[in-house]
C-alpha positions in Angstrom: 24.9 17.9 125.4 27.6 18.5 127.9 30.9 19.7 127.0 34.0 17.2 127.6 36.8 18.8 129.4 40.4 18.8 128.3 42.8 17.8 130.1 45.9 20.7 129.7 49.8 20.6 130.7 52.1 23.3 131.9 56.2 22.9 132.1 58.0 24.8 134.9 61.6 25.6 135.2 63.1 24.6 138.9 63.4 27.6 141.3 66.7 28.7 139.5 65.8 32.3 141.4 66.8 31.1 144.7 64.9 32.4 147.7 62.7 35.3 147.0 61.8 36.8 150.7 61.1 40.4 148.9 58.2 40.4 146.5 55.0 39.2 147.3 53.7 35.8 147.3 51.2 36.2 144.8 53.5 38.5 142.7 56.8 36.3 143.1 58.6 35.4 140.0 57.7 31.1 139.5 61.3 29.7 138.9 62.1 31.8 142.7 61.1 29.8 145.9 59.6 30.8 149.0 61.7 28.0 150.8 65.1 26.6 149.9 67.0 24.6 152.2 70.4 23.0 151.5 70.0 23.3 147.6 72.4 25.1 145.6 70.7 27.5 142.7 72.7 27.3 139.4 71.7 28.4 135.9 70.8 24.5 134.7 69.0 23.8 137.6 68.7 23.1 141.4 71.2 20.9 142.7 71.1 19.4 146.4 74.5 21.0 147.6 77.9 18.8 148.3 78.4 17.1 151.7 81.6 17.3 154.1 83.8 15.2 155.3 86.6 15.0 158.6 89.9 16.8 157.7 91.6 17.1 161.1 90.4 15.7 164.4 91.6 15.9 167.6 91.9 19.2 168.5 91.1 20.5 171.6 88.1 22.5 171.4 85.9 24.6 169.0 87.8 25.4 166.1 87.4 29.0 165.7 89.9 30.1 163.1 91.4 28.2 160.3 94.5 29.8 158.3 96.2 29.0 155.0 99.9 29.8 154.1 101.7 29.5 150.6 104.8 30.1 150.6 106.7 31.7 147.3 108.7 28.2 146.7 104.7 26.5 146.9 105.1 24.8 150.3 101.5 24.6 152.1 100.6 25.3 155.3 97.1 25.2 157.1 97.1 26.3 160.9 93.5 25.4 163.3 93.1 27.3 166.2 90.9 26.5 169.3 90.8 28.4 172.9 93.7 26.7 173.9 96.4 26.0 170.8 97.2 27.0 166.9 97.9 23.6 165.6 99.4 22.5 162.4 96.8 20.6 160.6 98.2 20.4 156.9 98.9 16.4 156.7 94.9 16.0 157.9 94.2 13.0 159.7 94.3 12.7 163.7 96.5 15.6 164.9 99.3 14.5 167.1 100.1 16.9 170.3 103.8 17.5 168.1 101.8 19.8 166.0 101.0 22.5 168.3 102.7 25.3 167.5 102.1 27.7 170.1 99.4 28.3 173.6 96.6 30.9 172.8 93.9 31.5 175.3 90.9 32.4 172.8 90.9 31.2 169.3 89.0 34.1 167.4 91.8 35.5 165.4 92.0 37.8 162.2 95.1 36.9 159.8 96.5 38.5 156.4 99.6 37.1 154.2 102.6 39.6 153.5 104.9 39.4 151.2 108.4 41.1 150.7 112.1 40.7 149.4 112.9 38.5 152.3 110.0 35.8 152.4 106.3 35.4 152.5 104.6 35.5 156.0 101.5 34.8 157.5 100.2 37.0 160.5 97.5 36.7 162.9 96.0 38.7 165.9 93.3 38.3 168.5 93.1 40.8 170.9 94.5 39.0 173.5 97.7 37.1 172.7 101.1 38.2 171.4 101.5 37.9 167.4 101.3 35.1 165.3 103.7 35.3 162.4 104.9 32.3 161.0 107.0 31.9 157.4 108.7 29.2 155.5 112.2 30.4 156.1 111.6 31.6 160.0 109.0 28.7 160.9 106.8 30.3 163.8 107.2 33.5 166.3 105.7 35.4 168.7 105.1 39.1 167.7 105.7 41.2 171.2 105.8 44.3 172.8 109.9 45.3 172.2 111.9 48.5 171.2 111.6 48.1 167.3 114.7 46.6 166.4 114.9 43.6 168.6 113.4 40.7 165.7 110.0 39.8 166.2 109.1 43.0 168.8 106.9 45.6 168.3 107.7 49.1 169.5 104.7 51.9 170.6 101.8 49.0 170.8 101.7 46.0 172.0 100.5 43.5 169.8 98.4 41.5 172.3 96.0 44.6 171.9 95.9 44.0 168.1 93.2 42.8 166.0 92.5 43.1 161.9 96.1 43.1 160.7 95.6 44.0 156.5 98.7 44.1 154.5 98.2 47.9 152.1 100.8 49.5 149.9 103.4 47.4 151.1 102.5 48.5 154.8 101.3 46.3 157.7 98.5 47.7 159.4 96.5 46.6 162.5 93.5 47.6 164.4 94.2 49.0 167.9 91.2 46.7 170.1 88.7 49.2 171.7 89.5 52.3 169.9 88.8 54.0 166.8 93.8 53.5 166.4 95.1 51.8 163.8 99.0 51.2 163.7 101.0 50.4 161.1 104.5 49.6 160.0 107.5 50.8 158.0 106.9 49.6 154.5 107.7 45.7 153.7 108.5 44.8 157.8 106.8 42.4 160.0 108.1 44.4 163.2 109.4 47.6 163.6 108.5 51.0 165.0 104.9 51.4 164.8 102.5 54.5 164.2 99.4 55.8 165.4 96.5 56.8 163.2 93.7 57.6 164.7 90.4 57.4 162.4 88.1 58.7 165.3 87.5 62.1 164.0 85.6 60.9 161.4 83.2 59.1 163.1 79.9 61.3 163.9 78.1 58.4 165.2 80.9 57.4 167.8 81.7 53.9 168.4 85.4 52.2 167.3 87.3 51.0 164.8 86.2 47.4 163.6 88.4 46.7 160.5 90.5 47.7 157.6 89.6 47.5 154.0 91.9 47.6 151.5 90.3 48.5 148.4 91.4 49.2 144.4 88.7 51.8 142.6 88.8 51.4 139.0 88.3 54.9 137.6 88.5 57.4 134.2 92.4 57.7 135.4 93.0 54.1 136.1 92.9 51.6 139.4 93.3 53.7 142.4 94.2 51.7 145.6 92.6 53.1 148.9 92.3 52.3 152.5 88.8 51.5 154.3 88.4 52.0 157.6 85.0 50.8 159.1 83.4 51.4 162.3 81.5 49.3 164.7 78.7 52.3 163.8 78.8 51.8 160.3 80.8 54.4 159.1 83.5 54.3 156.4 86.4 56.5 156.3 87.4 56.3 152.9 91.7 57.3 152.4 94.0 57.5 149.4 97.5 57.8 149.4 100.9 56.1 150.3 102.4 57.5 153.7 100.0 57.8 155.7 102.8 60.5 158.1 102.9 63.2 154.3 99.9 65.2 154.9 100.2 66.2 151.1 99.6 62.7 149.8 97.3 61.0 152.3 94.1 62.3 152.0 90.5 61.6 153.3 88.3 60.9 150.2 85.3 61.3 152.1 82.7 59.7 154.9 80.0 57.1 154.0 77.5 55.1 155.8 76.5 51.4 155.7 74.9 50.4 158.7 76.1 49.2 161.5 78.8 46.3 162.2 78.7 43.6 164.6 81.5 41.3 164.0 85.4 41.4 163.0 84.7 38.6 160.3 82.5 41.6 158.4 84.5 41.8 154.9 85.2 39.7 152.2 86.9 39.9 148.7 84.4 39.8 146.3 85.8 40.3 142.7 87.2 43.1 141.9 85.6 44.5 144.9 84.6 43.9 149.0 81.2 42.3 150.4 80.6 43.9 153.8 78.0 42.6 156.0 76.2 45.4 158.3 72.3 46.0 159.3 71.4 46.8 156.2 72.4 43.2 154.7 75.6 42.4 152.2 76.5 45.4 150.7 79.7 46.2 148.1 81.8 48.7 149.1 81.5 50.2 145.6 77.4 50.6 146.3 78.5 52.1 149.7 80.7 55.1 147.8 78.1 55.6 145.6 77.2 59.4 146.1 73.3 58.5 146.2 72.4 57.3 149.8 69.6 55.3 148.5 71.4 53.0 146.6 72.6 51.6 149.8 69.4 50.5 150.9 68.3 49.8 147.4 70.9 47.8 146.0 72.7 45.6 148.5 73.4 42.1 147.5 70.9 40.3 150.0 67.8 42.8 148.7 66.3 39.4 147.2 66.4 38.0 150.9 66.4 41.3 153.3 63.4 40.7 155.1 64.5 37.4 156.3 68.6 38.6 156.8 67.2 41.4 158.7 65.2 39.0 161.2 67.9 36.6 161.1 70.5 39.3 162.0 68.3 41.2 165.5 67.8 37.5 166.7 71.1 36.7 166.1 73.1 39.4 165.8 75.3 39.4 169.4 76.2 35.6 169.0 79.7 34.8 168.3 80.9 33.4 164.8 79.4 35.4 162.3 81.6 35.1 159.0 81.5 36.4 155.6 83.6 34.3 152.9 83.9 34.0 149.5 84.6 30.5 148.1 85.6 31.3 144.5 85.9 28.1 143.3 82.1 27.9 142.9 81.1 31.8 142.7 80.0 31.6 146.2 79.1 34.1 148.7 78.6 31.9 152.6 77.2 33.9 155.4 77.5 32.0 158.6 75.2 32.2 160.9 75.8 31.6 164.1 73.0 29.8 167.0 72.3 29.8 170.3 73.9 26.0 169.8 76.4 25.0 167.1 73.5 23.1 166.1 72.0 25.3 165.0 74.2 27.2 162.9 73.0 28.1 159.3 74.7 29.4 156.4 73.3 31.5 153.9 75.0 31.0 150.4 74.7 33.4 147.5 75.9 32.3 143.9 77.4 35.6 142.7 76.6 34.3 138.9 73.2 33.5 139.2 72.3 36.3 141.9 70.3 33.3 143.9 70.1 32.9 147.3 69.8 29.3 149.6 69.8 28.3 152.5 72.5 25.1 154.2 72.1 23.6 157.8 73.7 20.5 159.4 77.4 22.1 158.9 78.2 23.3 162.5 81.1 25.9 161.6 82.4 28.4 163.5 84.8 29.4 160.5 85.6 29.0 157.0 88.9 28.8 155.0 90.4 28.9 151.3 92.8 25.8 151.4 94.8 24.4 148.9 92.9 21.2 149.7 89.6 22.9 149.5 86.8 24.6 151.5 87.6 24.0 155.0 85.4 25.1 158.1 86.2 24.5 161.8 83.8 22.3 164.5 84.2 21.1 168.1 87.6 19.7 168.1 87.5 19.0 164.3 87.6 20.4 160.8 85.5 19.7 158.0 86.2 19.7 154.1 83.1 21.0 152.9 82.0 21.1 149.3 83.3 17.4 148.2 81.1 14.4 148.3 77.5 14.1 148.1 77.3 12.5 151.9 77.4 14.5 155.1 80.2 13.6 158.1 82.0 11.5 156.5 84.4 10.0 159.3 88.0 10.2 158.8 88.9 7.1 156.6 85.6 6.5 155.7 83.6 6.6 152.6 80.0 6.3 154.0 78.2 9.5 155.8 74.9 11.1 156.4 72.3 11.5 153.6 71.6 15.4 153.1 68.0 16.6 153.6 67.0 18.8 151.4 63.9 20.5 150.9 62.2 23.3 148.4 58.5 25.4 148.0 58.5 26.8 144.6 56.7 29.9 144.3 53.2 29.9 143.7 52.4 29.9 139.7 49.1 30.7 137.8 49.8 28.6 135.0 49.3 31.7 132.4 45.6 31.6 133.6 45.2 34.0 136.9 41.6 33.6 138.7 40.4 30.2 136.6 40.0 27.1 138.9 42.2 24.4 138.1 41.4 20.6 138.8 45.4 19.1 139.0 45.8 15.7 138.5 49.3 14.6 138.3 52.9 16.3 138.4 56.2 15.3 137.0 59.5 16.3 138.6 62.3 15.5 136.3 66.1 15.5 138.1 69.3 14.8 137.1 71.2 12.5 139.2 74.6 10.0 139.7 72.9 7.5 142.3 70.5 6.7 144.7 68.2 9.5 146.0 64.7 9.3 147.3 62.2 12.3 147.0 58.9 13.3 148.0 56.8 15.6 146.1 53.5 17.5 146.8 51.5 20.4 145.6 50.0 23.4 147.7 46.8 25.3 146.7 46.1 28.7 146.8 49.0 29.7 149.1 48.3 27.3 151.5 51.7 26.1 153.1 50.5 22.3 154.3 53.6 19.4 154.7 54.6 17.5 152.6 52.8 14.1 152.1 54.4 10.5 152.8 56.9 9.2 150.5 56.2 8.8 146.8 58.0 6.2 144.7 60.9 7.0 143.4 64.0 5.6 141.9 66.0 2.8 143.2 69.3 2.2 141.4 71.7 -0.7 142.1 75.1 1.2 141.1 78.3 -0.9 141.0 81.4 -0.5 143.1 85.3 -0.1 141.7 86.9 -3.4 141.8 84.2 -5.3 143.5 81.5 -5.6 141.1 81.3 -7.5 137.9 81.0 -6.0 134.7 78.2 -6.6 132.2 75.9 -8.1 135.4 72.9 -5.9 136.6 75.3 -3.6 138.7 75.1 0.2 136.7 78.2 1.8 136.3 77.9 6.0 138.0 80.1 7.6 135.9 77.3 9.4 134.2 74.2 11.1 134.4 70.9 9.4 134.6 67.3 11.5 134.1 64.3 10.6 136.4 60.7 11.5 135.2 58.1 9.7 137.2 54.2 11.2 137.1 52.8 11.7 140.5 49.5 11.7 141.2 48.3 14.5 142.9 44.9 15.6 144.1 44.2 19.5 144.7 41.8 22.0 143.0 42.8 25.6 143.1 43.7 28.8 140.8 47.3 28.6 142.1 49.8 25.6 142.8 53.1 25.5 144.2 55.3 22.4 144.1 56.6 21.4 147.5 59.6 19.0 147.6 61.6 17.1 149.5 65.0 14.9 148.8 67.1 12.6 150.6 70.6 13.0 148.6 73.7 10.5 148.6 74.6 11.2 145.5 74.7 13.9 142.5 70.6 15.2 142.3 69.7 18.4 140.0 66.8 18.9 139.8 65.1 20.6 136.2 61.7 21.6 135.9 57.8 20.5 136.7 55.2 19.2 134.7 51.8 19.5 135.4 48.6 17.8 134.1 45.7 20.0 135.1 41.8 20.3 134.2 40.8 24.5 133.7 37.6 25.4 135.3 36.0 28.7 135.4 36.4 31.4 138.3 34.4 29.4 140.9 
């Protein structure tokens, strides 16, 4: 008398592990994914990240640098700048020609806030153009080449050669463009008489100066404040000290490597400490300092992802508008990641609590700014609130956008029973959600990586509007959360499943774990 089979079931967190490009696929941790595209890992689940919407419009070209100023009695300023103007862009909304504040001829610049007993500035170089300093109490001026003493001038450098400018125990310094000079000022002045220092020396590997790092080390004699100075090679120079002219009190701390750098935008905040983004990946500059070489290579923060940052950086590496920023309010690390075409720049996003990592397309930025309004990055004669909505390019005035396409492969799971044959027959995604989505769901055998099949059904909602629909009619109210838990049928027959999923987002979607209704068979 034949045996009947049992059906069994397995529950499987979401792929809270982010992208996993590291381990093995048949090794690879179950709640990490293999692919992850515009879905945000978080400790409760995977959530399809926020849209964007138009902040500014107008402007004159791509937007490569946006700029944030508070001053100390909380007036708000946020400056865009394209290849041909730095424009005031605070109010939002459809920029009129009276906002441009000054002519530039490229818009790639680096900027730092200052603060001292006068007033609060905001400066700016790019290489190319004078100064950009602007305050609440001076409005906007041109930083030039001048004897020192003459306001706004610059004596011993030009500052049209400037780049990097990084505000350091009370001192302005800036980057001397093709050479391993930085200058900086008297303490707490935005002009002045400027001095040489030359980091060269300390380079072995050659190659110049590519930006300033000012860093605080926490150690057994308390927080220590020290000066970076990094290298196009990938070198550090690592000083302490105050006055950088008293040979008894600055000092060299000593020389480390990180791998080579290949933009300006290379360093972050991050915490307590700094993200810098070389060869190797993201490292912290406290992993850099470490006195074990390996734990450079070992440890950075992309190790989860390496292979595939590595690859993404030697195709992509000489392309302009490669960023590293830190938007706090989320715990987010954003790499940008420049194309060939705007279209086709990415951004990989790292959330700094969870130590996942994702992937985002369809936001074209060439830059990325901390505003007081929120997350702003810069487009082709635009910028974009990003982070807000669930809808992507939202027009200016408008409430209705794009949907965002989002798609996931878990990793591959055994279902606690490596090398038995399973027959699956159904799967259960459950989500999360605050309106209308649409998702399709497979499941891939045996590490096969087929597409995803044709829509399933999912949930329709009919949500009500404010002040439009009646109450106590069909029409939902959204202020909550709804759960969706719909059994697929699925047909496959393997010793290892991965779920493949796909959803079309315009509103709140998280989704939770997997369910799975499978018959065990023996190894063959």
């Amino acid at each position: 008398m034949s045996k009947l089979r049992q059906s069994s079931s397995y529950s499987q967190p979401a792929p809270i592990g982010g992208l996993n490009a590291i381990d093995s696929i048949a090794a690879m941790a179950e709640t990490d994914a293999i692919v992850m595209r515009n879905m945000y890992p978080q400790s409760f689940g995977v959530g399809c990240r926020k849209g964007y919407k138009e902040f500014a419009a107008g402007l004159t070209g791509e937007v490569k640098t946006v700029m944030s100023y508070s001053a100390p009695t909380g007036e708000k300023r946020i400056f865009a700048i394209d290849n041909a103007y730095v424009t005031d862009i605070t109010a939002g909304g459809v920029v009129p020609i009276i906002n441009r504040v000054c002519a530039v001829t490229q818009g790639s610049f680096q900027f730092t806030t200052i603060s001292n007993t006068i007033s609060s500035y905001l400066m700016a170089f790019n290489g190319t153009d004078d100064g950009f300093l602007y305050s609440q109490t001076t409005g906007y001026h041109a930083l030039v080449l001048g004897d020192g003493v003459t306001v706004w001038t610059w004596k011993n450098i030009d500052p049209k050669k400037l780049v990097q400018p990084v505000f350091h125990q009370h001192r302005v310094w800036a980057v001397e463009i093709g050479s391993t000079r930085a200058w900086y000022l008297p303490t707490d002045q935005v002009y002045g008489v400027a001095t040489a220092f030359d980091f060269g020396g300390n380079y072995a590997r050659g190659g110049y100066l590519q930006c300033l790092i000012p860093y605080t080390l926490d150690s057994s004699t308390g927080p220590n404040d020290y000066l970076a100075a990094v290298s196009s090679e990938g070198e550090i120079a690592l000083y302490q000290g105050i006055d950088p002219s008293a040979t008894t009190t600055w000092e060299l701390v000593g020389v480390f490597y990180a791998g080579a750098t290949f933009t300006r935008r290379c360093w972050t905040k991050f915490g307590g400490d700094a993200a810098i983004l070389t060869q190797f990946g993201l490292l912290t500059l406290s992993a850099i300092i470490r006195p074990d070489p390996g734990y450079i290579l070992g440890n950075p923060i992309s190790q989860k992802i390496q292979r595939l940052f590595s690859q993404t950086i030697s195709a992509a590496y000489s392309y302009e508008g490669w960023e590293i920023h830190s938007f706090f309010a989320e715990n987010m690390l954003i790499v940008n990641v420049p194309g060939v075409a705007a279209s086709q720049t990415t951004q990989f996003a790292y959330n700094s609590v969870t130590k996942a990592w994702t992937l985002f397309d369809n936001m074209w930025a060439q830059c990325w700014a901390n505003t007081d309004v929120g997350l702003l990055f810069g487009e082709d004669g635009r910028v974009c609130m990003a982070w807000t909505g669930y809808q992507d390019n939202v027009p200016l005035g408008e409430y209705v956008g794009e949907t965002i396409k989002t798609e996931c492969q878990q990793a591959f799971s055994y279902f606690n029973m490596p090398g038995a044959t399973k027959h699956f027959k159904m799967a259960r995604p459950t989500f999360l959600h605050g309106g209308n989505f649409a998702y399709r769901f497979g499941a891939n055998m045996n590490f096969d990586f087929t597409s995803i099949p044709p829509p399933a059904t999912t949930p329709t909602m009919s949500y009500g509007v404010w002040d439009e629909s009646v109450w106590d009619t069909t029409a939902r109210w959204s202020g909550g959360v709804d759960s969706d838990k719909q059994w697929q049928s699925i047909i496959g027959l393997g010793y290892a499943a991965s779920a493949r999923i796909a959803v079309d987002a315009s509103a709140e979607v998280i989704w939770v774990a997997t369910d799975w209704l499978f018959e065990k068979g023996g190894v063959v």
